[in-house]
N, C-alpha and C positions, 0 to 999 in steps of 0.2 A: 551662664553667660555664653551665648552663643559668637563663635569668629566669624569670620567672612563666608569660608565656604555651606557652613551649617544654615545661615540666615538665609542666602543664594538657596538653599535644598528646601528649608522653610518655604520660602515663599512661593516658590515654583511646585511646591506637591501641591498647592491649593490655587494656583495660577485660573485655572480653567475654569474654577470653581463661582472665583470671586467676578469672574467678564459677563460681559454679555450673553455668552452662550448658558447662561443659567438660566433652565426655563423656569414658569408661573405652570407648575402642573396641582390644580384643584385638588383638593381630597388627598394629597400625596404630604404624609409628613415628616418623608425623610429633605433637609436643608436645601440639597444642593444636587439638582436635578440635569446638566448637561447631559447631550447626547452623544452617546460616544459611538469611536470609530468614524467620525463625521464633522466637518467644522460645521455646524450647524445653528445658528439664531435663530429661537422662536419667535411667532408672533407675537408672546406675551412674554415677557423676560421678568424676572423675581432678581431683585438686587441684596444681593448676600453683604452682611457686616462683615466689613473685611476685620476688625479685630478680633470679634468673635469665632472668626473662620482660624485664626492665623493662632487664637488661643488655643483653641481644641487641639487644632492637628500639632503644637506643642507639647502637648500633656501628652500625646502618642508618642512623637519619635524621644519624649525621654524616657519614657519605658523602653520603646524598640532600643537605644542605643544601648539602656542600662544590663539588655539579654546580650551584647557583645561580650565573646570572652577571646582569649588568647586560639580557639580552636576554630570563630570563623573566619572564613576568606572570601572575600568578595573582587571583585577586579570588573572593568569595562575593555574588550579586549575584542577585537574581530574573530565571530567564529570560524574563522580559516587563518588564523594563530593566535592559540589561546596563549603560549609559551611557558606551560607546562611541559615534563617530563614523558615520557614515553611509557605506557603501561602502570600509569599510577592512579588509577581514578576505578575504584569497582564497582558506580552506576550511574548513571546521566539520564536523567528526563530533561526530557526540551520540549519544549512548543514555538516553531518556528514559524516563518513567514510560510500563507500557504496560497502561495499562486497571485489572485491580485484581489484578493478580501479586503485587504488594506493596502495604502499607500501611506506607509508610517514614516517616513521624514517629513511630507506634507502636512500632516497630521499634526507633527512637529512646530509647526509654524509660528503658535504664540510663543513657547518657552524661549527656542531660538530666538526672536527676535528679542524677548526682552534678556536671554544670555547673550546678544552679539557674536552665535555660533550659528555652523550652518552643516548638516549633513553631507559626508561625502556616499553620491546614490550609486557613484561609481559599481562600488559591490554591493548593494543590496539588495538583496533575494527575494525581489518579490516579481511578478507580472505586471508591466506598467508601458501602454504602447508609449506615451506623450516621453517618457524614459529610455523607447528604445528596447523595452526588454521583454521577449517574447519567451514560450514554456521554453525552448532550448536554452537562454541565458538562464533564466531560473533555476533549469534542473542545474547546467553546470557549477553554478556558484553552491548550491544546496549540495553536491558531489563534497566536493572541495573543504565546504565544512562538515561535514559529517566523516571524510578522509580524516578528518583533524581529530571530532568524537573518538576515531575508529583507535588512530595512533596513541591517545593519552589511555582508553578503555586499557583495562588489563587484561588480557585473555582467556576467556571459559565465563567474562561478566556480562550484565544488561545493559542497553539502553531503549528509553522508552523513548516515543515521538507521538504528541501529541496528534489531531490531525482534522481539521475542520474545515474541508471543501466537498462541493457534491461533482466536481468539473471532474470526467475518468481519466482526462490527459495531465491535470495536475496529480491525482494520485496516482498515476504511474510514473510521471517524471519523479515524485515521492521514494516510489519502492526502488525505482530503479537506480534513484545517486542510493541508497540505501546499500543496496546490493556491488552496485559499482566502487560504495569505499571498499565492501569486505565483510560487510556484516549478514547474518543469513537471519532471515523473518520467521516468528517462531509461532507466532499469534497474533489476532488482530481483533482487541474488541472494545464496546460500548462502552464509552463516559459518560453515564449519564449526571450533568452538573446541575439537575433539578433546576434551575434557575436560566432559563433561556435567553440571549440578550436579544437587543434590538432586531439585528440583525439576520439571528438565527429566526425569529419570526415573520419578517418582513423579505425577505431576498432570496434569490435561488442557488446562491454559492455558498450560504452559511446551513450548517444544520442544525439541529434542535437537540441533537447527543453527537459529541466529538468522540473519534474513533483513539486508540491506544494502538499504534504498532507497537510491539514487542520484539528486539531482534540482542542477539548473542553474538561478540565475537569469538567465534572458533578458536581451540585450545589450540596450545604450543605446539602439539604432538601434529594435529592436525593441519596447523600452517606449512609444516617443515613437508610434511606430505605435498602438499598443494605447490610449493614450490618447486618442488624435487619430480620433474613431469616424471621421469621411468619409472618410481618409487606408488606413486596417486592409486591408492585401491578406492575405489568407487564405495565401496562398503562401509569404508572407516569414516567418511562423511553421514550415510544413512544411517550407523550407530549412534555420533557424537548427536545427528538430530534428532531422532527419537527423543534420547535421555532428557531432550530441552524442552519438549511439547507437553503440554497437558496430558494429564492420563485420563482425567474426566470430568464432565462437564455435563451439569443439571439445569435445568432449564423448568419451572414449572414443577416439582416433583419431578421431573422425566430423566432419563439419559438422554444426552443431545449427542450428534455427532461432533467428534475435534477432527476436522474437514480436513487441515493438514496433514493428518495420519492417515487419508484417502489416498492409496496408490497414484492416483493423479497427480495430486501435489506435493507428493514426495517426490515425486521422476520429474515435475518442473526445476524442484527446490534443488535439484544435482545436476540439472539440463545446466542452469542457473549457475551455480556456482564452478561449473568447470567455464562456461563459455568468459564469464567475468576473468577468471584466471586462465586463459588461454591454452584449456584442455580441450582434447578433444571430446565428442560426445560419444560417450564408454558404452552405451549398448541404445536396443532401440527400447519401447517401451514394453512389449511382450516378453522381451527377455529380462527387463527390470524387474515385471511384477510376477514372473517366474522365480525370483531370484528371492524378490519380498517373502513368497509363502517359503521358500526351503529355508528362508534362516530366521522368521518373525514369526510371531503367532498372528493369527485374523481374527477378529474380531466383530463384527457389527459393518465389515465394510473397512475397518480401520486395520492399519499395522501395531505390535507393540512387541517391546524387549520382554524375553520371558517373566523378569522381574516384574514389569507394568502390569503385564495381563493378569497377575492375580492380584493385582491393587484396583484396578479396573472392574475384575468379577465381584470384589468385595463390596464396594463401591456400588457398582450397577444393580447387585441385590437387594441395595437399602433404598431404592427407587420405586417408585409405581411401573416401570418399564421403561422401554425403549422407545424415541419419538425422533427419526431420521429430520434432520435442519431439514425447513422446508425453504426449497429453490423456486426461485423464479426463472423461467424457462426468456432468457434475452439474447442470447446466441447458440450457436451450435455446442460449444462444450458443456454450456448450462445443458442444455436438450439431454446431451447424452448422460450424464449426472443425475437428470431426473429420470432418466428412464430408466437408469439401475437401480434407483431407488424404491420406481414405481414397481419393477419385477423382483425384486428382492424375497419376494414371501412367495414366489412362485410363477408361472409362466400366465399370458392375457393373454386374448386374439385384439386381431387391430381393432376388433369391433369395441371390446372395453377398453383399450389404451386411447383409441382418438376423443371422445369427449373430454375426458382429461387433460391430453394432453392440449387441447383447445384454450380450458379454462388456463392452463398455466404459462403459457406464451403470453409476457406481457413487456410491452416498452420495447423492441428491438433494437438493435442497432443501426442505424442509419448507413445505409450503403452495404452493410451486411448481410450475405445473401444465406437467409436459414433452408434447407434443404426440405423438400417434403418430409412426413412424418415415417411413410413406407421405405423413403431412400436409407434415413438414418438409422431405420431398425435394421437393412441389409448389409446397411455395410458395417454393424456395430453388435446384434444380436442374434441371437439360431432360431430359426423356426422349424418348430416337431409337427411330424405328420400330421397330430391333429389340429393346426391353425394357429397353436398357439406361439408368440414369442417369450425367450427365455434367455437370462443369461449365457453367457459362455463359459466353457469349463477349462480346467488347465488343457487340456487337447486341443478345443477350440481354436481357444485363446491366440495361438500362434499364428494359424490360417485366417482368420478375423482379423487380426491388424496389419498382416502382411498384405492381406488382399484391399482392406484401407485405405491405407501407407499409398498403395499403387495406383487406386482410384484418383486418390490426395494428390499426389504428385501430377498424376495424366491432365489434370485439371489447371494446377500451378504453369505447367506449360505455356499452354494458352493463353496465361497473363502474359508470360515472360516472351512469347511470339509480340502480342500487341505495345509490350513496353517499349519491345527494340526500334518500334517506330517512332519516327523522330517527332510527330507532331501527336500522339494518341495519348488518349486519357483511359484509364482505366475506371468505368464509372460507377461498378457495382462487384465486389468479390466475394468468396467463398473466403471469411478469415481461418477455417480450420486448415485449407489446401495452402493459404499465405503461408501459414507455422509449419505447415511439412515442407514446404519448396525450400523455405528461410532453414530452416533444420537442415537441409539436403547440402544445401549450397552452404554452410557452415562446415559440414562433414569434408563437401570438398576441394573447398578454400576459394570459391569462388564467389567473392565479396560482391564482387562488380554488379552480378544478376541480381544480388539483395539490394543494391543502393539503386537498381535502373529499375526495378520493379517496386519496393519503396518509395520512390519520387514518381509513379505515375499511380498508385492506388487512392483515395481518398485518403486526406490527409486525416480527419477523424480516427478511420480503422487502422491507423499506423499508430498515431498517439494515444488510443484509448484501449490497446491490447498489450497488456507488458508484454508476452513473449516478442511478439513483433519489430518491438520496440528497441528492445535487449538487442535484436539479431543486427537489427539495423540500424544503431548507436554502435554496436562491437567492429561492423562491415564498413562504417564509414572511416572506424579511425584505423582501418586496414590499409583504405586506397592510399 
């Protein structure tokens, strides 16, 4: 015998079911065909027995109720207060609103009206102009809750986030409240949910395999660091991360690259986490990936704890080989990624690097200025007397980024001249010169140049590059 509440949850799980919006789809013999994510009425609509509907999905929820035992918990509760305890929870997957895929209290519209309830959109996380609420309301409420994940997680545990947008300024509002609660990103890969919906087939915001971030809050040991600014060794974060990352990753029979263990994104993931916790930034990046070989073994391109590297050789020997991730060349730091990639086994001249690099430039970024292919290799790699280019080596290495670094910056200037005008737009930028100026002007505390050169670059290449983003979300809540 069902009470009031249960009949209310009856009839409402089959509400959509039994309306109008059930189409007549031919050939199709599953019941009850509505299209979802959409108030939608077909042309041809198929009128469902409502007792036959209202039967079935009883015979389910009295099995589903009959798997209740005293150990689940269930609650409806705003994710920016669950009102749970602090560090009691050791995993959370969520799949949250992403961006403006959906307008779910709309969507809402029939249950609501026949419960006499009504959504408050107040805080709801999504992207909705007619709402009022643009990526900056989104990201901050997505902050907010995921502050909330971060406080109930226990420390040294996971949380996963589901992640189904192709827009680059909603996944970076994404990584960014990610990172802004506390939590450091450890991996990032493919759901593939074999069964594609509407939408991932039909729309440009949905995709056809949803991404998995993967992110850890950092142990006790570690927080107390992080607070304790005189205390902060730089190290004891690129230890704790390591330990957290894949050691290895097959693809095809192949070893693939674990991309995070790429001195680049390792020296973000610590840029990253001091500026979130209002450290300063502890070395530049020459001196980081100096610091990577004296206390890590290298591998393939990759860093690892001694311990990993021989789980890693063990591993890599029961493979057909080694198959470096292949990149797509879309901005300048992809460029220079491929191109260590592409000189890895050995030095080219420009004459074999430019066909290549032709074919892999694809999709740029809009208003993003990529540099010729000869600039990138001088300011990035050595060329030997005989023509050829080649990496750089620990000697190098120093001279190469510092000479960079200064290009980067001389460049940044320029913007920061045209910003100061009161009426100029900045219509086309170099984003790698942006992250060194923004980098610069973090080092020395000169917020202001990051928010007047931020408000006059193309609003795209501010939203769609985390580091950028980072500097100039950190800068604004300075002034």
């Amino acid at each position: 015998m069902c009470n009031d509440l249960e009949l209310k949850f009856l009839i409402n799980s089959q509400l959509v079911n039994i309306s109008k919006l059930n189409r007549y789809r031919p050939g199709i013999s599953f019941p009850y065909n509505p299209l979802s994510g959409t108030l939608y009425i077909g042309s041809q609509i198929s009128e469902a027995n409502v007792f036959i509907a209202l039967n079935n999905k009883l015979k389910k929820l009295y099995t589903a109720f009959g798997l209740l035992n005293a150990k689940n918990a269930s609650g409806v509760n705003s994710a920016t207060d669950s009102c749970l305890p602090d560090n009691c929870i050791d995993y959370i997957f969520t799949d949250p609103p992403f961006g403006a895929n959906f307008s779910y209290s709309e969507l809402n519209f029939l249950q609501e009206s026949w419960l006499k309830v009504s959504t408050n959109i107040k805080e709801e996380a999504i992207v909705n102009e007619s709402h009022g609420k643009s990526r900056d309301e989104y990201q901050e409420l997505m902050t907010r809750s995921l502050k909330e994940y971060y406080r109930v997680l226990k420390p040294g545990k996971w949380i996963s986030i589901e992640f189904s947008n192709t827009s680059a300024s909603i996944w970076n509002a994404i990584q960014l409240a990610l990172e802004n609660a506390g939590f450091v990103i450890a991996n990032v890969a493919a759901l593939d949910k074999k069964q594609g919906s509407f939408k991932a087939v039909t729309t440009t915001t949905a995709v056809k395999q949803d991404l998995v971030i993967t992110c850890y809050k950092p142990s006790e040991s570690l927080i107390r660091l992080i607070k304790d600014k005189d205390d902060f060794v730089p190290w004891a974060f690129v230890d704790e991360h390591l330990l957290h990352l894949p050691v290895h990753i097959e693809r095809r029979s192949k070893t693939t690259t674990v991309i995070e263990r790429s001195p680049k994104i390792l020296y973000d993931r610590l840029i990253s986490y001091c500026v979130v916790h209002g450290q300063p930034v502890p070395m530049d990046a020459h001196v980081f990936q100096q610091g990577l070989r004296e206390r890590y073994t290298e591998r393939d391109g990759m860093f690892f704890t001694a311990a990993q590297v021989a789980e890693y050789e063990d591993k890599r020997s029961k493979t057909e080989g080694f198959a470096p991730m292949g990149i797509i060349v879309s901005d300048e730091a992809n460029g220079i990624q491929w191109l260590k990639n592409f000189l890895h086994d050995g030095g080219k001249t420009y004459q074999e690097i430019q066909p290549e690099w032709m074919q892999a430039i694809n999709g740029l970024r809009k208003n993003d200025i990529l540099p010729e292919l000869k600039q990138i290799l001088e300011e990035n790699f050595i060329e030997e007397s005989n023509g050829k280019w080649r990496l750089p080596n620990i000697q190098d290495d120093k001279d190469v980024n510092s000479l960079r670094t200064k290009a980067l910056l001389k460049e940044f200037k320029i913007y920061v001249d045209v910003a100061q005008k009161p009426k100029a737009k900045i219509k086309e930028a170099r984003v790698e010169a942006l992250c060194a100026g923004f980098k610069q002007c973090y080092v020395d505390k000169d917020f202001l140049t990051i928010v007047t050169v931020g408000d006059k670059i193309p609003q795209n290449l501010l939203t769609e590059d985390e580091v950028l983003l980072q500097f100039y979300d950190i800068a604004q809540s300075k002034l």
